[in-house]
Z-matrix of the N, CA and C atoms (Angstrom, degrees):
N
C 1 1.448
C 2 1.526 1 108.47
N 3 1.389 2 121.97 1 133.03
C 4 0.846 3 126.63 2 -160.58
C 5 2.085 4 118.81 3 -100.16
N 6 1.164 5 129.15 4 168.42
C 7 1.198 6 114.41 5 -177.57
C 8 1.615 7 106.28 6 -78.52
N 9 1.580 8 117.56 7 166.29
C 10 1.509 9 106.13 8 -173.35
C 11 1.726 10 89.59 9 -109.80
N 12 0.961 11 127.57 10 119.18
C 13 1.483 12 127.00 11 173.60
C 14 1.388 13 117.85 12 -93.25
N 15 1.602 14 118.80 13 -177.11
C 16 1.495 15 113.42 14 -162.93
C 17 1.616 16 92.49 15 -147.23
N 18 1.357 17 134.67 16 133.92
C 19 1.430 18 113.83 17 162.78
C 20 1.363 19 98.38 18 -81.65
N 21 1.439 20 123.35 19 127.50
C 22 1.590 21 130.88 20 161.03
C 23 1.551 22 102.04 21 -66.64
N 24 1.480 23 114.93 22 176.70
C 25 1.383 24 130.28 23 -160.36
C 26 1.603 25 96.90 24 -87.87
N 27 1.589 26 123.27 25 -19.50
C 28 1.477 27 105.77 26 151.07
C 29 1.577 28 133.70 27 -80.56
N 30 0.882 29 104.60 28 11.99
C 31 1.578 30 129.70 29 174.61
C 32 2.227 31 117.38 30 81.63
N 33 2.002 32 91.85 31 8.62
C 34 1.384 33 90.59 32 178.90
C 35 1.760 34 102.16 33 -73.58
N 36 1.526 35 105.15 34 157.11
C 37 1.640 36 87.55 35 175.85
C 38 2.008 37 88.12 36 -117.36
N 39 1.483 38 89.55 37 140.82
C 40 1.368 39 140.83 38 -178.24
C 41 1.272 40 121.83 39 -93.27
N 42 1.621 41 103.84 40 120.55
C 43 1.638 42 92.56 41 165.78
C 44 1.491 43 131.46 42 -54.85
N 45 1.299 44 127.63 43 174.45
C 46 2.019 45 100.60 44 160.56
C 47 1.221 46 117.76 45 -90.02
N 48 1.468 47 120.39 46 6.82
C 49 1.149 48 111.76 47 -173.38
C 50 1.762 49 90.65 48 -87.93
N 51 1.151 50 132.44 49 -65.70
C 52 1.147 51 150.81 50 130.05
C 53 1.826 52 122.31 51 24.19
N 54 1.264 53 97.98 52 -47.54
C 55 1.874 54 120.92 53 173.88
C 56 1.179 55 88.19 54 -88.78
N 57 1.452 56 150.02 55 -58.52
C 58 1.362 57 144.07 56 -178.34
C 59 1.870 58 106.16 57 -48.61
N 60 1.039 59 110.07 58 -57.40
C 61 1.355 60 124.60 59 -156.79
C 62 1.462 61 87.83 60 -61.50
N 63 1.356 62 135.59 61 -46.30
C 64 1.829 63 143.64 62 -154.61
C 65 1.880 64 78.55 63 -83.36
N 66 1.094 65 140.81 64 -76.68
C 67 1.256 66 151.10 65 -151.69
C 68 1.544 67 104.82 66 -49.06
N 69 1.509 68 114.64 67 -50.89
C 70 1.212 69 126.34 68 163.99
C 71 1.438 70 115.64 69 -37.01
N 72 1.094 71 120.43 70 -75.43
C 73 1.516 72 155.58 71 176.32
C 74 1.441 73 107.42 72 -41.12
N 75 1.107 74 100.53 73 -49.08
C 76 2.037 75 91.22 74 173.58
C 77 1.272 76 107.54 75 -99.00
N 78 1.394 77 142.53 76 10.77
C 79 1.090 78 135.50 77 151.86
C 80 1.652 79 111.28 78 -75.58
N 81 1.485 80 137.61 79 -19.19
C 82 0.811 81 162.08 80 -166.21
C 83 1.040 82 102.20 81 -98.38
N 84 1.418 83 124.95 82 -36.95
C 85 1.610 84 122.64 83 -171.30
C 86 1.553 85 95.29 84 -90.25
N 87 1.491 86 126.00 85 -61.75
C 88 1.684 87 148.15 86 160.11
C 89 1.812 88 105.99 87 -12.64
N 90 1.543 89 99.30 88 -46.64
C 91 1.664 90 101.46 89 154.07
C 92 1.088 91 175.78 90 -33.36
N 93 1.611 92 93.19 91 -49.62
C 94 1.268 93 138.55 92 -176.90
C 95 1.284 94 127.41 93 98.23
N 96 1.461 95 101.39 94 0.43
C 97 1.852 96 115.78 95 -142.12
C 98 2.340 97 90.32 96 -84.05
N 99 1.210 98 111.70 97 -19.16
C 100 1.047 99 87.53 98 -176.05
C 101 1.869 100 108.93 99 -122.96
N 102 1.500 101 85.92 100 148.46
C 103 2.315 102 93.22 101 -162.36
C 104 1.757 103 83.96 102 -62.75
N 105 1.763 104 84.93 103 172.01
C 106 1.486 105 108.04 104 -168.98
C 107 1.790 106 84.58 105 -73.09
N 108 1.551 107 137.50 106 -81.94
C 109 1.058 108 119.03 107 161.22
C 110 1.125 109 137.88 108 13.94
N 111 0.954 110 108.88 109 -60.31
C 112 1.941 111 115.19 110 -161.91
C 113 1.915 112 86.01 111 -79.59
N 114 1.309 113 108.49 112 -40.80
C 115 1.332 114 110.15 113 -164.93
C 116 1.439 115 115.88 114 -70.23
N 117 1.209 116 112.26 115 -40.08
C 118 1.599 117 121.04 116 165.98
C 119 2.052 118 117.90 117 -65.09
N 120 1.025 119 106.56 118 -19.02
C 121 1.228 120 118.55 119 159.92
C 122 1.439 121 117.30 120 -73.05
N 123 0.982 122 123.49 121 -69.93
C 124 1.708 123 133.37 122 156.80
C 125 1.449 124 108.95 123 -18.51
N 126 1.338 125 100.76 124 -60.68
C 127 1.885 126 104.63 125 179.39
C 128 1.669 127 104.60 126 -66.80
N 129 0.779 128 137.44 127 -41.80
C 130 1.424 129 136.85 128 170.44
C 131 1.305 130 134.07 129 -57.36
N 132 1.564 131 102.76 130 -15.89
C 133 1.572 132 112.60 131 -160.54
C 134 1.430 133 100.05 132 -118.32
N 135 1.769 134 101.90 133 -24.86
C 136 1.664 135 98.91 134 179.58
C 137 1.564 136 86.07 135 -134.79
N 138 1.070 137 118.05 136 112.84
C 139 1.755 138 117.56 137 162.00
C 140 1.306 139 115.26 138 -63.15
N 141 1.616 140 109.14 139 -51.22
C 142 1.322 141 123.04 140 167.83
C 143 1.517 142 112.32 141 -16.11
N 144 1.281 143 99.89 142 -71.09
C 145 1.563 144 95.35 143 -178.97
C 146 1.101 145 136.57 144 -78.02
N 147 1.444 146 108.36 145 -16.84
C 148 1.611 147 120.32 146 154.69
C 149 1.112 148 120.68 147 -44.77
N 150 1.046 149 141.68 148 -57.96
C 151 2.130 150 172.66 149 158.86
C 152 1.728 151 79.57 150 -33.06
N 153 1.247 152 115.88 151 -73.02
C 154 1.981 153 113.61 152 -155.66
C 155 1.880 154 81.57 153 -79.12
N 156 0.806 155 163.90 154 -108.86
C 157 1.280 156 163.42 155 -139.49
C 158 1.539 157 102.49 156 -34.24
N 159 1.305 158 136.54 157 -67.71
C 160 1.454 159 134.59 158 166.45
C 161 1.569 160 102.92 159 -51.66
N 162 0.732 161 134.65 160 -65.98
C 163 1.813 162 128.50 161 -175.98
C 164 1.684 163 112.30 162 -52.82
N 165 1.437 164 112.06 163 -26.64
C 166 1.801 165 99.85 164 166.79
C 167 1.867 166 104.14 165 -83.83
N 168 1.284 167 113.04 166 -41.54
C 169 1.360 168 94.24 167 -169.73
C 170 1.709 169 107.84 168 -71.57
N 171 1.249 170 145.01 169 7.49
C 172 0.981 171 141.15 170 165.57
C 173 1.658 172 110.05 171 -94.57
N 174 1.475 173 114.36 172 -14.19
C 175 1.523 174 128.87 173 178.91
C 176 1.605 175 103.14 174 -70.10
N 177 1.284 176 92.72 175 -50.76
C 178 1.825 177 108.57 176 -170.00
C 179 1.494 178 107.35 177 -70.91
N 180 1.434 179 122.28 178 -51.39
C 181 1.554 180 118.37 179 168.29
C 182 1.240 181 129.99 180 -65.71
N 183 1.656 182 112.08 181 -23.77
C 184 1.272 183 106.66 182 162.81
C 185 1.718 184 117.86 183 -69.02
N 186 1.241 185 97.20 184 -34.43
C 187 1.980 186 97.92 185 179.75
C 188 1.451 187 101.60 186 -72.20
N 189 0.973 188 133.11 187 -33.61
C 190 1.206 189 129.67 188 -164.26
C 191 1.645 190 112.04 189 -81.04
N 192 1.269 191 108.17 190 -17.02
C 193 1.630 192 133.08 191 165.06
C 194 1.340 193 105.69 192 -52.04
N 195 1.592 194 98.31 193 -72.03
C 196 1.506 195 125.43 194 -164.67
C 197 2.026 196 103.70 195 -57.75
N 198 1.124 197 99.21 196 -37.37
C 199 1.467 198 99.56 197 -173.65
C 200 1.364 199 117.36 198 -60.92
N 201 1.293 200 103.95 199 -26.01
C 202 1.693 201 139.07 200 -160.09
C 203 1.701 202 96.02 201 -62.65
N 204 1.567 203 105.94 202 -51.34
C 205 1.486 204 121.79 203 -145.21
C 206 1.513 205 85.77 204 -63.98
């Protein structure tokens, strides 16, 4: 049986446990709750989520553009 994957909005595909775990995590970051440090480490250790974390906040400013018009 195989894993069920997800393409995220950077086009890596993701487990769901995995899309939960990133969703978590930038709500946490969206917070404040985690240092610039810790956060630049994170990006280093998982690119993965660097790539899906930069690709939503450009998702959200672009809609938030569009809403604008």
């Amino acid at each position: 049986m195989g894993i069920q994957g997800q393409i995220s909005n950077s086009g890596e595909v993701l487990s769901a446990d995995m899309l939960v775990h990133y969703e978590l995590l930038e709500d946490c970051i969206l917070s404040g709750q985690v240092p610039d440090v810790e956060l630049q480490e994170l990006f280093r250790e998982d690119p993965v989520f660097a790539r899906w974390l930069k690709t939503r906040v450009a998702d959200r400013a672009r809609e938030r553009a569009l809403a604008a018009q």
